[in-house]
N, C-alpha and C positions, 0 to 999 in steps of 0.2 A: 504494500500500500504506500503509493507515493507519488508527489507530482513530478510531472516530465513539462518544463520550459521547451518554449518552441519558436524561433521567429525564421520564418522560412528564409532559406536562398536561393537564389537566382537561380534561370536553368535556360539554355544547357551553360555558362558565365555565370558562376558562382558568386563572382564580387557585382551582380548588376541586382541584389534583392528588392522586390517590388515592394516588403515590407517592411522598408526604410522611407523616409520622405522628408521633402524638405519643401517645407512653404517659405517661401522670401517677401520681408517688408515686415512691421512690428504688429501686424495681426494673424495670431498663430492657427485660428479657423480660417484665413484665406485661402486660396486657391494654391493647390503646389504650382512649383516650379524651377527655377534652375537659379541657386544661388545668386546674387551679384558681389563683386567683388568690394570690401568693405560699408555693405550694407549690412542689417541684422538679417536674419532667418531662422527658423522655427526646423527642430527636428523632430518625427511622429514616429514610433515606429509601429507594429501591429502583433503583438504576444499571443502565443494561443497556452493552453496546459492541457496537453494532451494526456497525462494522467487521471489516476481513482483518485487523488484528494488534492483538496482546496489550496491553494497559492496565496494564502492573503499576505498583504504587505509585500509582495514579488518586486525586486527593485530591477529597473533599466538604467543601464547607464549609457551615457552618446559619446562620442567618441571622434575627434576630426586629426587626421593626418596628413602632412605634406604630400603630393603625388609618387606616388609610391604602389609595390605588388602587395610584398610579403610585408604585414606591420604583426610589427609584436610590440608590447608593452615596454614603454619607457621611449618610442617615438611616436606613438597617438597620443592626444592630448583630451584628458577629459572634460568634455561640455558641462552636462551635468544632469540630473537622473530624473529619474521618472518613479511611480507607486501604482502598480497594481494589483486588486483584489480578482483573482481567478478560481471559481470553479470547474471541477473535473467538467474538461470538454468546451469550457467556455475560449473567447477569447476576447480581447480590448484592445484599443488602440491606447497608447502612451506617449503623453505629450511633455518635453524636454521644456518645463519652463526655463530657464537659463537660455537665451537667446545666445545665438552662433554668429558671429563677424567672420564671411572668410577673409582669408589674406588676399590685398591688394596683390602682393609681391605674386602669388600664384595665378593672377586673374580670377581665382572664386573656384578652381577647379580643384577639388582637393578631395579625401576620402572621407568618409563618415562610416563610422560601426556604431551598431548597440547591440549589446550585454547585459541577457537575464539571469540576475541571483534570485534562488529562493531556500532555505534551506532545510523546506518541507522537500526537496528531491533528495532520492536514495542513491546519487551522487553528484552534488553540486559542485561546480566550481568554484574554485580556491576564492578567499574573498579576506582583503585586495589579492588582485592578480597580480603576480610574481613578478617582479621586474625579471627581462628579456623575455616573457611569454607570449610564445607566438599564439597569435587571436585562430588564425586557422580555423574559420566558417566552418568545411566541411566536416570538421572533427566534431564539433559540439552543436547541435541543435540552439545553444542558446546563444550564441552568435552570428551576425548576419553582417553583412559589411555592406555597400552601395560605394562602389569607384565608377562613377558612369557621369560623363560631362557633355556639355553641347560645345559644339565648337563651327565658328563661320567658316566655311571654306573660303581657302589661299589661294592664289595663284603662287604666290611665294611662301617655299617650304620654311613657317616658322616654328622656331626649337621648343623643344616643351622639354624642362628639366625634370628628370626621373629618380628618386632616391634609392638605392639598394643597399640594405643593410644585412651585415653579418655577424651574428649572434655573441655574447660577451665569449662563450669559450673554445669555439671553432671558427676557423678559416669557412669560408663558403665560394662553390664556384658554379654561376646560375651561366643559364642562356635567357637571353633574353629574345622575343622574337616580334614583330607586327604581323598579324592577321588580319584579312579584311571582310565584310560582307554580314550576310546575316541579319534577321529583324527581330525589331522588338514589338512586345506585348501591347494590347490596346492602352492597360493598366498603366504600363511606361510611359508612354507615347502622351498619356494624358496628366503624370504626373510631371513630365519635363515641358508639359505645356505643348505638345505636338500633337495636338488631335488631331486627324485628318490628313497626317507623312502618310507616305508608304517608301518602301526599299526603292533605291537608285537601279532600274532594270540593268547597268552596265556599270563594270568599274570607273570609278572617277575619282580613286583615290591612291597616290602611292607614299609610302611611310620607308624613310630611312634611320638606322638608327646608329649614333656613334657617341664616343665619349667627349666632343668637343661640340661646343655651339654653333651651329654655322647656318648663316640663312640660305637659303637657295636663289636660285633664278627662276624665272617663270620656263614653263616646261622641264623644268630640272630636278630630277628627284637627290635627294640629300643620303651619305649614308645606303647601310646595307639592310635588308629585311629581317638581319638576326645578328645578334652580337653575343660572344664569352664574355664573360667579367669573373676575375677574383678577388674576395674582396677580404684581408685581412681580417682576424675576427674581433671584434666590439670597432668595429670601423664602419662607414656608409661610403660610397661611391656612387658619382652622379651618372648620367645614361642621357641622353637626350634626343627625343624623337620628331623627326622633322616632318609636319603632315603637309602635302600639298594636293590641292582639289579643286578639280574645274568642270565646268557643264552638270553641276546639278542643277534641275530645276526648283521653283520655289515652294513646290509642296514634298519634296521628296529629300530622304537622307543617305546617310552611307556609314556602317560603321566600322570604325578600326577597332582590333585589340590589342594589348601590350600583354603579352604574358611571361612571368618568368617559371623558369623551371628547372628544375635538380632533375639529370637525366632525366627519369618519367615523369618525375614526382610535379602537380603544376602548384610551385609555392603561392603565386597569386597572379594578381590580373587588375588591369584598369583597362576601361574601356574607352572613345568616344563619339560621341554621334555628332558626323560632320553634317550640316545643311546648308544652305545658300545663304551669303553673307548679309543679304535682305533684311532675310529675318528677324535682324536682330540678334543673334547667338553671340558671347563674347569672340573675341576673336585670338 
């Protein structure tokens, strides 16, 4: 007898969870939508307890990180929490009063996780989490991460800085890679304020990646599709990916991903949804 925390993740993009959200501007029942950069915004997330007994008092915590795959504790930074009462089978939405500024310096694009404790489950998570604990979504039902950004297409491949960090007491050595294509859910689509996209019927995107900054030229892709990194261990090393994209039209998107990974293993992922610079999308 015991409850089981649940805040779903993503599929088949583990780091893209639908029951993550973020409303931006100082009213937390507003409309979701896509951050702005040094403005407030509101994180929600959506808990279920899929167990036989009551959750009361289940705490959420939020969670925002520089752009980055793999985050573990001690470079996310905590927002701050949420209180839900759940019974067996119920679920609630959890609303982060502690308002979120993202960082200018990032443009608004950054990572957000939430994290359910309760310690009516018959194995809860550590509580505080352990400095250098990797969050790693798919391992725990009670964590969900959302790295999923709007971004205007370029004609000019511009950099977007990437963090990769390696744990206090090993060395780590990831691949990193860009992915392209792929759509997302109604659910999304309306949470980032894109009701009525659909997928880009043809590529219009290409992504280089390297360890230096460099802007592109038009028609010019930056960088390769996949790079090694090693990265000494309690050390971060930067990545930077160059996106450029031309001939969308104004109701349609294109998505890229960034994934890292340990031979098979996929330690994480950021994604983002390129659309025409019209829009509005930051750039």
């Amino acid at each position: 007898m015991a409850a089981h925390l649940l805040i779903q993740d993503g599929s088949p993009q583990w780091w893209m969870s639908q029951d993550i959200w973020v409303v931006p501007g100082s009213d937390p029942n507003g409309p979701p939508g896509s951050p702005i950069a040094g403005k407030p915004a509101y994180l929600w997330a959506l808990v279920a307890n899929t167990g036989d007994t009551a959750a009361n008092g289940a705490r959420v915590d939020f969670y925002w990180a520089n752009p980055a795959m793999q985050i573990v504790v001690g470079v996310a930074t905590l927002i701050g929490s949420a209180f839900v009462d759940l019974a067996p089978g119920a679920q609630q939405q959890a609303l982060c009063l502690v308002p979120w500024v993202p960082s200018i310096v990032n443009g608004g694009h950054e990572c957000v996780l939430a994290v359910a404790h309760s310690q009516a489950e018959a194995s809860p998570l550590p509580d505080p989490l352990p400095a250098g604990f990797d969050f790693n979504p798919p391992q725990y039902d009670e964590i969900a991460q959302r790295n999923l950004s709007v971004l205007a297409a370029s004609a000019r491949a511009v950099p977007r800085a990437l963090t990769i960090t390696a744990p206090n007491r090993a060395d780590k050595t990831v691949r990193i890679t860009a992915e392209t294509g792929g759509r997302l859910s109604e659910t999304l689509l309306a949470q980032l304020g894109l009701e009525g996209f659909r997928p880009a019927p043809k590529e219009v995107v290409q992504v280089g990646l390297g360890r230096e900054a460099v802007c592109g030229q038009r028609d010019m892709p930056v960088g390769t599709p996949e790079i090694e990194l090693h990265v000494p261990k309690g050390t971060s090393a930067g990545v930077f990916a160059s996106i450029h994209a031309t001939g969308l039209a104004e109701d349609e998107y294109h998505l890229v991903h960034l994934v890292e990974r340990s031979e098979d293993r996929v330690l994480g992922g950021l994604s983002f949804v390129i659309i025409h610079s019209r829009k509005g999308a930051a750039a």
